[in-house]
N, C-alpha and C positions, 0 to 999 in steps of 0.2 A: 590542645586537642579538644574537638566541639564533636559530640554525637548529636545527631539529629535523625529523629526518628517519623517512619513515613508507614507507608504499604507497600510487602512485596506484593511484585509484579512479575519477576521472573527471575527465578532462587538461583543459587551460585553466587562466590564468593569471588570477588575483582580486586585491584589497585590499578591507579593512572594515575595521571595528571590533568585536573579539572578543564577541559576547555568550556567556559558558561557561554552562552548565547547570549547575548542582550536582547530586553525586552525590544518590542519594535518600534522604532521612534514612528509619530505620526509629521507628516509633513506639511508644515505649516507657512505658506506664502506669506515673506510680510508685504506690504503694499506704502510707496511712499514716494511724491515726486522726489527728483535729483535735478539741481542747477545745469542750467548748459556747459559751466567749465568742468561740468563732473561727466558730462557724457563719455568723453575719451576712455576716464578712468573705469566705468562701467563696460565700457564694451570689451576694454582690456580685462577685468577679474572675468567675462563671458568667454574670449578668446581663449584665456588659460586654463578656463574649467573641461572649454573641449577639448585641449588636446590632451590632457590629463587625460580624460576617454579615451581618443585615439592611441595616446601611447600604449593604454591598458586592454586594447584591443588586439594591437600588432603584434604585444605581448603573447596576448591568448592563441595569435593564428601561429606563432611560430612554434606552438608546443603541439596543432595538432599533427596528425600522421595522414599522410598522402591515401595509407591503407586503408582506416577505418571508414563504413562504410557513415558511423555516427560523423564521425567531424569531419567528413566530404558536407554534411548538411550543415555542420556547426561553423564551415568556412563560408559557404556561402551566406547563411544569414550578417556572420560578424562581418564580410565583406557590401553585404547589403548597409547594414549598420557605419559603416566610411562612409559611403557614399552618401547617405541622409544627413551626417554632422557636415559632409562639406557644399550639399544641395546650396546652390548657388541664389535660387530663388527662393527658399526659406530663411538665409542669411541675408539675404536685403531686405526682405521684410523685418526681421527682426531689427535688423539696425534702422531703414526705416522710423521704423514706430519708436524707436528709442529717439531719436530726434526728434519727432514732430508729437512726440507725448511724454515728456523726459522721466521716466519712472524708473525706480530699481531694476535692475534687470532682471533679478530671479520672478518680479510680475510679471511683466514683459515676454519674457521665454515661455510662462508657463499659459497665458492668455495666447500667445502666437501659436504655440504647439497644439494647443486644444482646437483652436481655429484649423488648423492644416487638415489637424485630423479629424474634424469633420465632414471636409472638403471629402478627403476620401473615403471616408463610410457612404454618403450621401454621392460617389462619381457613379453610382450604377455600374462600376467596372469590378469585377472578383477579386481582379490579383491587387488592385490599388485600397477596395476594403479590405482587404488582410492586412495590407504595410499600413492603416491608421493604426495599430497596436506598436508596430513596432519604430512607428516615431515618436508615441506617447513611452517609449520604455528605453530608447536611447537618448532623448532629450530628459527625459524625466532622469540617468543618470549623471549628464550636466546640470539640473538642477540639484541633486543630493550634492553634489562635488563642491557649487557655490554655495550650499546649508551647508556643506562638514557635515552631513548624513551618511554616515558609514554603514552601508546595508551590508547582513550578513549573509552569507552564501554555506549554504548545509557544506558545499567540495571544501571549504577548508577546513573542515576538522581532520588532524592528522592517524596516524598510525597510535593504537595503543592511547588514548584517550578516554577518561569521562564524560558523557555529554550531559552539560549543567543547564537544563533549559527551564521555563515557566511550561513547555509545552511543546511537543513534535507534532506535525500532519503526518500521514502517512505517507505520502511523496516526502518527507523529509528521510523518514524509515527508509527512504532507496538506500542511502548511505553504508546501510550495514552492508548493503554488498558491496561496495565498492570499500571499505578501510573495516581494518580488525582492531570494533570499537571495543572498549576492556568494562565498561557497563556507561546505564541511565541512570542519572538523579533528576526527577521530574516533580516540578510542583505542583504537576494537575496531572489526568488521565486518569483512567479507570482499569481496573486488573484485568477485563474484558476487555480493552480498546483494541483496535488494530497493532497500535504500535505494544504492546505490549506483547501480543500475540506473535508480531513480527521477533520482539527479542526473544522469545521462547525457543521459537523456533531456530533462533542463531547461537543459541545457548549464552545470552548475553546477559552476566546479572543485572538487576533494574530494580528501581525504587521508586516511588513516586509519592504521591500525596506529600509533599517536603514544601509546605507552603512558604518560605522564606529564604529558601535554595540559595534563587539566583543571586541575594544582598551577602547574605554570608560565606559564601566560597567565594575566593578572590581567585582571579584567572592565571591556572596554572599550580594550582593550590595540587598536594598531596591528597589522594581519597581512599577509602576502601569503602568499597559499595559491597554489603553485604543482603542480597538479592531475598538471602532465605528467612534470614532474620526481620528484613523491612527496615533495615539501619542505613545511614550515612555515616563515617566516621571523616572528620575534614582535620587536616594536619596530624596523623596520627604519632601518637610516643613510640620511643625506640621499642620497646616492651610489647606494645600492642601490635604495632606494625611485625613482628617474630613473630605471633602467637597466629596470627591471619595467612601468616608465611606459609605456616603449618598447618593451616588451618585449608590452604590453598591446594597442598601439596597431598591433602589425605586425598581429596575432594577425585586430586585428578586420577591416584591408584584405586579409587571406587571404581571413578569412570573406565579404568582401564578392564574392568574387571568386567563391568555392565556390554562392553564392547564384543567381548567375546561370544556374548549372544545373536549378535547382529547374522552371524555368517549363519547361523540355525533358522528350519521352519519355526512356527510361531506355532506352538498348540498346547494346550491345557497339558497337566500331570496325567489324565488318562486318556490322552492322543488325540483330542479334538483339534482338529485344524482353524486354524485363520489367518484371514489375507489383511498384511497390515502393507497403507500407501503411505505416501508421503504429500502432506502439502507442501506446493512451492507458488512463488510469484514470481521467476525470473528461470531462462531457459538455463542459466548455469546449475540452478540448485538441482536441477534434474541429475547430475553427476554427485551430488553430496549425498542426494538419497539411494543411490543403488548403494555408496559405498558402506551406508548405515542399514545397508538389508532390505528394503523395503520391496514389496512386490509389483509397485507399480506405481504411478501418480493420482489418489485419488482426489483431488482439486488443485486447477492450474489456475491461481486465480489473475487474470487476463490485464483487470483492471492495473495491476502492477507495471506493465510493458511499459503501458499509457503514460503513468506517471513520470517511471525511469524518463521519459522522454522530455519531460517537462521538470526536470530537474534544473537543471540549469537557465539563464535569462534567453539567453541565444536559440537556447530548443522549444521556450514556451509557445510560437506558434507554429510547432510541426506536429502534425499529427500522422500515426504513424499508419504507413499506406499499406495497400494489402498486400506487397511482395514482403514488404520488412517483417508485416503479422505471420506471412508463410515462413518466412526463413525459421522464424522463432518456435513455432507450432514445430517446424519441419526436426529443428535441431532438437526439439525433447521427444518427440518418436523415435529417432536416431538412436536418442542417447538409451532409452526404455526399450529399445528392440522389440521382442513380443509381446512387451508388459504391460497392461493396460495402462493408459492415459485419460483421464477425464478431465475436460479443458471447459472451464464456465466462462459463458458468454460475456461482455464489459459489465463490471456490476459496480457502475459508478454513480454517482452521486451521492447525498447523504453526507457521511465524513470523509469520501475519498472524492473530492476536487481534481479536476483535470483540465486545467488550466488553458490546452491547445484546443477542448472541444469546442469552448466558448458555448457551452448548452444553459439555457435560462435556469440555471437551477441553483443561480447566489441567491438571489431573493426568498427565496420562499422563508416563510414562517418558522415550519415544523419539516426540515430536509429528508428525516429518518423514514418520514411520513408522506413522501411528496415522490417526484418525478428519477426515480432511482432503477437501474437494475434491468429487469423487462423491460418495466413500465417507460422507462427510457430509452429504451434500443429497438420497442414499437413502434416508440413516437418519431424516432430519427433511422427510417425502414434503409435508407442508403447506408450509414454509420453501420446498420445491424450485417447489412448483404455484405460489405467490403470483409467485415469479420470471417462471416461464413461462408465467403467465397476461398476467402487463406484457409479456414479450415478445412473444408473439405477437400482441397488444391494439395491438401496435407496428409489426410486421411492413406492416401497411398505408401506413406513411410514408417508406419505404425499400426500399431493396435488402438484407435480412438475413440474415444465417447464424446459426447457433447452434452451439455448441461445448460440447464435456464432455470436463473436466478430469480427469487422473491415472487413465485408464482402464487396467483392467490385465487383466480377462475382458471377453468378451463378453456375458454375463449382467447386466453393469454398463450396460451400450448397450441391452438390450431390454427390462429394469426402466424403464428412462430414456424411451425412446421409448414404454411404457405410459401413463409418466406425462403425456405430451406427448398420445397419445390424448384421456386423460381431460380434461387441460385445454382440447383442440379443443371436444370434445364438450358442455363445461360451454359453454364461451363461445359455441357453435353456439346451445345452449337456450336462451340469455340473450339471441339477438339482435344481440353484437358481430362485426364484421367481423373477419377477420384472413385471413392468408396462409394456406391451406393447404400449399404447397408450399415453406416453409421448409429449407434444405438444412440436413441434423444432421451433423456432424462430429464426429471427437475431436479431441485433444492426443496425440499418441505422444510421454509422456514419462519411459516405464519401460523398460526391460527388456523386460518381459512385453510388453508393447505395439508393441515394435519387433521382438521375434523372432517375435509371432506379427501381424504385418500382412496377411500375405495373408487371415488368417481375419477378421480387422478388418475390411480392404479390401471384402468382401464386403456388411458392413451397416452401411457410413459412406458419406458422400456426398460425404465430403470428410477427409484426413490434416493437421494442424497438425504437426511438431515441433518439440516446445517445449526447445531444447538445454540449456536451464540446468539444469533436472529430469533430463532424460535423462540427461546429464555425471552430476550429482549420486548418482544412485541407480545409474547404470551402475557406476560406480566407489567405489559407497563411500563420498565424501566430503562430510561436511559441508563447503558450500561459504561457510559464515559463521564458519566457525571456524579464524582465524587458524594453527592449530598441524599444520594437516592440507593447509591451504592451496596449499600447491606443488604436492601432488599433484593438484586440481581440475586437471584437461585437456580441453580441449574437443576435442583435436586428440589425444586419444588413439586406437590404433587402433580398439577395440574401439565406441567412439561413433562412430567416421565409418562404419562401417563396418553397424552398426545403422539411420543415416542414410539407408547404402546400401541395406539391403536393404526399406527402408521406401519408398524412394522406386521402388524396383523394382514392390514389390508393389501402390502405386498406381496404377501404369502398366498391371500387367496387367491391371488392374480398368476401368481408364478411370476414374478419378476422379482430383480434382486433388489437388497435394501441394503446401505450402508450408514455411517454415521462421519461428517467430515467436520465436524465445530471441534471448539476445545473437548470436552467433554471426552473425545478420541482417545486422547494423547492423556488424562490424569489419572491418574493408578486407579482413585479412588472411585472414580465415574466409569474408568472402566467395566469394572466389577459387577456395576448393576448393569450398563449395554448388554454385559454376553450372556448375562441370567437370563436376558430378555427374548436373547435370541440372534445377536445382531453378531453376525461372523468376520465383515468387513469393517475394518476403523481405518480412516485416514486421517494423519496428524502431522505436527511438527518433524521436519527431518532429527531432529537429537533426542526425540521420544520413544523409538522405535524399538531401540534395544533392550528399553526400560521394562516396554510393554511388554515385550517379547519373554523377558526372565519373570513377570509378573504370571502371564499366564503360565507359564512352566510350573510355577509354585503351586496350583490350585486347578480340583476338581470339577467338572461342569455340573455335578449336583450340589456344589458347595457355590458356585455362582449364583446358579436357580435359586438358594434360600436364599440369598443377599437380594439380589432383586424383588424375591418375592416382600418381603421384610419392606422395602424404599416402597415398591408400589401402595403397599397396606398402610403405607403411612406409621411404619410401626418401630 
């Protein structure tokens, strides 16, 4: 039995069976001629690396479903994908060039494919630049196949697992929806990250800071992740593994208990009301939150679709079109009925890559600090209208908001709402229905945004702050980066106090103010929000009913001194 001790990231107590990720191999061409009586033999280990692919293609088309509207698209690319391994004119050239330059084949293949696929970036044709990615990603799996490069793929972690990584993206975090993962052991991340955020919200326990993880859990290995404590336990004793058993089984007759709050309004010990939403990223979650009480969606966050899409090799360049963004917008108004829904605009870039956009934004320096969010969905005004044409195509099935992310001028908001015109205006000449009276909100989650709210205030319809950003950029701190980590405060003064004056300058406006970071969803952060003033919280779906028995406990003049106490610094 090995404990190994980390940082919780997201409390609750688990047991599985470790599946570790391996680190990522880099892929390393060797380069070296081959004699002419070895050419046969080369073209053969090349022959059988591709059909090793094709086999594991024919494989994949025969599992999907006629019905899904996803692998109707997942068949046509892997059927796209045949036809490029058995491209008549790309295979004479390779064999070609293997004769009249007699080198290993995995140089060979890899100098030929980059070649083609230049051809087609550079043919001035749309659809033939798009397939240069995708014969760099299915030749590039015949190259892994002749290295014995085993890439790993997030779909096969099974049912009931640990996931033992160095490290998750957020588009890895799709996973939680799709398998009922039984927790995280992670040897980086930050307790702010997304994916942490993501297990919270799944009630997933999780550990992280575990610098030596991935060497010391053998795959397949016994775990008890204990979320609360910030522990790993790997192979655990008969004794220990009882006492967790127990330890599991209190955990969940708490929860049973906490649940019972869920079906009750949400108001303080002397009747104050409040509207607690649910964040989701995915239109199913919209059903887990009514079931956990919630009064509405207060952040739908978008950028998640995106990802889901780019999960897998096959769906990397689909990007999703505006009937699939409607259906989705369409299916959580449904599911919300009259409930309010606030749906934020792509708020990609930064640490959520999206892999189909193919937008300039691997490069940059400082990502957190660069081309993300608005700032993004300005720059690419088509990307932005496809969004807010589904949305608003949407607006008619629901009760809707709309939100915009990372605003820091005001010229950010009326570029925005131009955009929003034009799309009325398009969709008016077409004959579709939609809401004209969509309420446009932002995110106050800068600086800039929180000291100038009152000018905000003026041409929003509605304040979000979103504290994790706020925290983040208020102060400086990468909040994913381990080394900087103690300083992220949410409870510093200079963020509550931003909070403060953001919530002020709503009021003098008459428009409503809520609060959608973490900060929402923790007992203890709660406490000072509603001193403050702030009636709406939207958080984690499995926070809901915590909150809900939280304020049941306690007076709003006994809120007021707690706030007033954090504000004073005292």
């Amino acid at each position: 039995m090995n404990i190994i001790l980390g940082i919780s990231a997201s409390s609750g107590i688990s047991t599985g069976k470790a599946f570790v990720i391996p680190e990522q191999v880099e892929r390393i061409i060797p380069q070296f001629p081959v004699s002419s009586s070895e050419i046969e033999k080369e073209w053969e280990r090349f022959s059988k690396a591709k059909s090793k692919i094709t086999d594991k293609i024919l494989k994949q088309l025969e599992g999907l479903s006629p019905d899904s509207k996803q692998d109707k698209i997942q068949k046509e690319l892997l059927e796209t994908y045949l036809l490029m391994l058995d491209d008549p004119v790309f295979l004479q050239e390779v064999r070609q060039n293997l004769e009249e330059n007699p080198f290993n084949i995995e140089y060979i293949l890899d100098v030929k494919t980059e070649e083609y696929a230049d051809r087609l970036r550079n043919s001035g044709n749309e659809y033939l630049t798009e397939r240069a990615q995708d014969i760099c990603d299915i030749f590039g799996s015949v190259l892994n196949e002749l290295l014995n490069i085993h890439v790993f793929n997030i779909e096969q972690v099974p049912d009931g697992a640990v996931i033992v990584a160095r490290d998750l993206s957020p588009s890895d975090a799709i996973i939680f929806t799709k398998r009922k993962i039984a927790g995280l052991a992670l040897a980086e991340g930050g307790t702010s990250s997304h994916v942490a955020i993501l297990a919270r919200n799944y009630g997933i326990p999780a550990v992280f800071a575990l610098e030596n993880i991935t060497k010391e859990v053998l795959q397949g290995s016994k775990l008890i992740v204990d979320g609360t404590a910030g522990e790993v336990i790997v192979s655990p004793d008969i004794q220990t593994l009882s006492d967790y058993t127990a330890k599991i089984e209190k955990e969940l007759e708490h929860k049973e208990k906490i649940l019972k709050f869920k079906d009750i309004p949400a108001q303080t010990k002397d009747g104050t009301r409040f509207t607690l939403l649910a964040n989701i990223g995915t239109p199913e979650e919209a059903k887990l939150a009514l079931d956990q009480g919630a009064d509405g969606i207060g952040l739908f966050r978008t950028e998640f679709l995106f990802m889901q899409e780019t999960t897998t090799a096959t769906l990397r360049n689909h990007v999703m079109t505006e009937d699939e963004q409607f259906d989705a917008y369409r299916t959580v108004l449904e599911t919300m009925k009259d409930k309010p829904v606030t749906i934020r605009t792509l708020d990609a870039g930064g640490d959520k890559i999206i892999s189909s956009l193919e937008l300039p934004t691997s490069q940059e320096k400082n990502p957190l600090m660069g081309l993300r969010a608005i700032r993004l969905t300005l720059n690419f005004p088509k990307l932005f209208k496809t969004q807010l044409r589904a949305l608003y195509r949407a607006s008619v099935y629901g009760n809707l908001k709309i939100m915009l992310p990372l605003i820091t001028t005001t010229e950010q908001v009326v570029k925005a709402k131009e955009l929003i015109s034009e799309v009325q205006a398009e969709l008016e000449n077409e004959g579709i229905p939609f809401n004209k009276d969509v309420p446009v909100g932002i995110m106050v989650e800068t600086a800039a945004a929180g000291i100038t709210a009152d000018c905000f205030a003026k041409i929003s319809d509605f304040f979000s702050i979103g504290t994790n950003d706020l925290t983040q950029y208020t102060l400086g701190v990468d909040r994913e980066n381990l080394l900087v980590s103690p300083l992220y405060n949410e409870f510093h003064l200079a963020v509550l106090r931003l909070i403060q004056h953001t919530i002020e300058a709503a009021e003098s406006e008459k428009i409503p103010v809520s609060v959608c970071g973490e900060m929402a969803g923790k007992t203890d952060s709660v406490l000072i929000l509603a001193g403050m003033g702030i009636r709406t919280l939207s958080m984690g779906i499995n926070n809901i009913p915590y909150i809900k028995e939280l304020l049941s406990s306690i007076s709003i003049a006994e809120l007021q001194s707690i706030s007033a106490k954090s504000l004073n610094n005292l």
